[in-house]
Every structure is written in C-alpha cells, then in structure tokens.
C-alpha positions, 0 to 999 in steps of 0.5 A, spaced: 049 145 779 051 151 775 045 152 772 042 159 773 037 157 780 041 160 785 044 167 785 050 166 788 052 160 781 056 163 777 054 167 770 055 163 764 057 165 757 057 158 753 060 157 746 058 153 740 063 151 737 065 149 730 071 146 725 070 153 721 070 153 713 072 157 707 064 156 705 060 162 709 054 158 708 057 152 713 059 158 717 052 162 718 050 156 720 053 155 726 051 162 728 043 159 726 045 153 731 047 158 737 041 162 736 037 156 737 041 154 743 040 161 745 033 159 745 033 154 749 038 154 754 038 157 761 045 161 761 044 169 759 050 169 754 051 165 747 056 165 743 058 161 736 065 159 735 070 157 730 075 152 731 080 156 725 078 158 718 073 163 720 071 168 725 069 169 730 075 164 734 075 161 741 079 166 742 074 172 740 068 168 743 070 168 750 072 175 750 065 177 748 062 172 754 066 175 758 065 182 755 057 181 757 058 179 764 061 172 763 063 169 770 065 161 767 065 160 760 063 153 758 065 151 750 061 146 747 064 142 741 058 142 735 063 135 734 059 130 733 065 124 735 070 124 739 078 126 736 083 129 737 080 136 736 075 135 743 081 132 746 087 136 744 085 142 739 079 146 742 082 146 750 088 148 748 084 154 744 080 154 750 086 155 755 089 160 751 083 165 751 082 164 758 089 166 759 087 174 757 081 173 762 085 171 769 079 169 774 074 165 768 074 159 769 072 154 763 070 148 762 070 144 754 064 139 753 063 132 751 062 132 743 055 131 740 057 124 741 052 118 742 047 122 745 040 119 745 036 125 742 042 124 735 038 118 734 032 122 733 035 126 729 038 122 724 031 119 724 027 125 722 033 128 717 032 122 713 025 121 714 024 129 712 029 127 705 026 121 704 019 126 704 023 132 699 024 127 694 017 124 694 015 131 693 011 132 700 016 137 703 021 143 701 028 143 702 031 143 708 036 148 710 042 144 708 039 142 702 037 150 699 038 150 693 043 146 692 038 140 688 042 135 693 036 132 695 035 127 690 035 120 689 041 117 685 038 111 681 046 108 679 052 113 680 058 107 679 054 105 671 053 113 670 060 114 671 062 108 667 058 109 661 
C-alpha cells in the first residue's frame, strides 16, 4: 500500500485538481477543498490545481510537491464524472509536469464519480437548501451572498408574461 505506514513507502505529494475558472471565487474554493482534504488525509503534502484558466497549474503544483519533498505525486480530479479531461487532459498535464522532475513517478486518480459518500452528499446539500429556504439555515458556501438560495415558484410563465 502507498500510505504513509512503513518508512521506507515513498513521500506523497497529492494534487486536487479542478477545471480552472475566470471567476476567483470557483478558484478559491478549490483551494478550500484541498486544505480540508489536507485535513484528513495521511499524505504530508497537499496541493490544489487547475486544470488551465488559473494558477496554480498541474504543472506549478507538482513542482511544489516535489519542492516539499514529494517522492510520488498523485492527481486526483475533483471531477465529478469521467471524460475526456480524466481520460486525455489531466495525464497529459500530469505527464508533462513530470517530465521537469526525472524519477517522480505519478499516478491520475478516478474522478469523484459513483462513489458512495456523492450520495450522502447530494443528500445533505439538498436538505441543508431546502432548510435555507424554510428559514432555519444560513447560506451555504456556494450560495454566499448570491440570493441563489431561493425556490423559483414558475420560471416559464414569469419569463412568458
């Protein structure tokens, strides 16, 4: 196993890596995530990415895995499905970054995908909207201030009228 149990495993720098956006909001969220992940994790070294649109890159973060001590960097998608960015884009990225840091091996994760915990969260996302709406919670992080957090009663006869 590549956990950190037996000193003689390799030190592991993990990437979370996202799309990218123009919108820094969406980019510091991702940063967010990978401290949580940082958090819970038993690797030393955590690092976010984007996949293009913002820094830091694949490129940028593998570096600094390796700067910290890296000895195997491992990119994991914060993709939800798989596609063409898990299956072509981010190896390619990966393996491009790699190819400045001779002797670190990588490896790409699956993406988010079907996995059971999705499941809870798609519940408690809901269930803490539907309780925003109701008045018995505070916006959630993705909702801040944007007022999105409301039910629309008809959106096709407000937009026909």
């Amino acid at each position: 196993m590549w956990a950190m149990s037996h000193p003689n495993e390799p030190r592991i720098g993990l990437i979370v890596v996202d799309h990218g956006s123009r919108r820094d909001e969406s980019n510091t969220m991702l940063e967010s995530m990978a401290a949580m992940v940082a958090e819970i994790v038993p690797y030393p070294i955590v690092e976010p990415a984007h996949m293009e649109l913002a820094e830091p890159s694949i490129r940028t973060a593998f570096a600094t895995c390796v700067a910290r001590g890296a000895q195997m960097v491992v990119i994991s998608p914060y993709f939800l499905l798989p596609g063409k960015h898990w299956d072509e884009d981010i190896p390619a990225l990966a393996a491009e970054a790699a190819s400045h840091h001779p002797g670190t091996p990588f490896m790409v994760t699956a993406p988010l995908g079907l996995h059971p915990l999705m499941a809870q969260a798609v519940a408690a996302r809901t269930a803490h909207c539907l309780a925003r709406v109701a008045g018995a919670a505070d916006e959630c992080e993705a909702c801040a201030g944007t007022g999105r957090c409301a039910v629309d009663a008809n959106p096709v006869a407000d937009r026909v009228a």
